[in-house]
VOGU-3710 file (C-alpha; in Angstrom, 3 decimals, decimal comma):
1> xxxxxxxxxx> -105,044/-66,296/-48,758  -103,010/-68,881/-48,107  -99,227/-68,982/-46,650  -97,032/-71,950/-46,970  -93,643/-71,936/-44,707  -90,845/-74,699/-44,912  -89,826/-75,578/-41,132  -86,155/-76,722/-40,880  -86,196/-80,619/-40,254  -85,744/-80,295/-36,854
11> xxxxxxxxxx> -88,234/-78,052/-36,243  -90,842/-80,205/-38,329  -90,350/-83,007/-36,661  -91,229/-81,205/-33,166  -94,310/-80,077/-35,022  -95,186/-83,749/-36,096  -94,722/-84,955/-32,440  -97,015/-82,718/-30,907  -99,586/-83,500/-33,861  -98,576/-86,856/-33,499
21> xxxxxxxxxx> -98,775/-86,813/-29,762  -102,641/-85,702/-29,766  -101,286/-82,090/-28,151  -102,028/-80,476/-31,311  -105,256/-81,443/-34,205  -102,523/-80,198/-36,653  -99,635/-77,757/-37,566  -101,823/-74,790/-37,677  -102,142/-75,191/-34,073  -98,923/-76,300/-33,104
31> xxxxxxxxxx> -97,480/-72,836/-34,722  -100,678/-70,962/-33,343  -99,893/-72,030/-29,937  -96,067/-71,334/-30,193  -96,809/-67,648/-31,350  -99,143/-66,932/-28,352  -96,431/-68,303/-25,843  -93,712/-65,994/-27,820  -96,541/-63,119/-27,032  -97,450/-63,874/-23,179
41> xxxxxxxxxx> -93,393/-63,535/-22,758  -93,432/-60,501/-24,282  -95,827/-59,079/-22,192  -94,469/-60,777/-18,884  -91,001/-58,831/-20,332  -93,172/-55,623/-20,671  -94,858/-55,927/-17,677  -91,790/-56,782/-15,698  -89,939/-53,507/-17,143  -92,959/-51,309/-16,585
51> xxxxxxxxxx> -92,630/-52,330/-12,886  -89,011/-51,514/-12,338  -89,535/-48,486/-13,960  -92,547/-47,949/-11,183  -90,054/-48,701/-8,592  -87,701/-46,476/-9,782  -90,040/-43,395/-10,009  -91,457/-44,508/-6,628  -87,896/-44,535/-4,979  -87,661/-42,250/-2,450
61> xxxxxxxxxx> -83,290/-41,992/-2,485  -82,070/-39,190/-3,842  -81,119/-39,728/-7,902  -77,663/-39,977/-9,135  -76,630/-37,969/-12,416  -75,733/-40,074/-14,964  -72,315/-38,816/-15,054  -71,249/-40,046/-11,603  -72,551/-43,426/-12,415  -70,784/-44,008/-15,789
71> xxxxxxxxxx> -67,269/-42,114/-14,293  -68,251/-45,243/-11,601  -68,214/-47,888/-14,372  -65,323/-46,334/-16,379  -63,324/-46,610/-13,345  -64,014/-50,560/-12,283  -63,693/-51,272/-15,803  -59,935/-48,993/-15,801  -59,454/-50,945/-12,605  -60,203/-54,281/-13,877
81> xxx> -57,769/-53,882/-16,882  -54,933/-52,747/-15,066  -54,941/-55,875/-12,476
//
């Protein structure tokens, strides 16, 4: 199977300099290589959010109900508007 894409001129010309450059042996793996750094940031993202979330269930304070902290934001927001 094969997939043919039409890169914006911009964007081809990037793809020619790293070809061109010796970084790449051609656009395959010029594209290849910008997918898998798209996909390590997703995980770092991931990864990062899984480990707040660990922090938060590891938290020892006492919670606060959702309704105290949005009444908190309505408030500086009211406040904010009326100065």
């Amino acid at each position: 199977m094969s997939n043919s894409i039409t890169l914006p001129p911009d964007l081809a010309a990037k793809v020619e300099e790293r070809v061109a450059s010796g970084e790449a042996d051609n656009a395959v793996e010029v594209i290849r290589a910008g997918l898998a750094a798209l996909e390590a940031d997703e995980v770092r993202r991931f990864e990062a959010l899984r480990a707040k979330i660990e922090r938060s269930i590891s938290d020892p304070r006492p919670s606060i109900p959702a309704d105290d902290v949005f009444a908190e934001i309505l408030n500086g927001l009211d406040a904010e508007t009326h100065e």
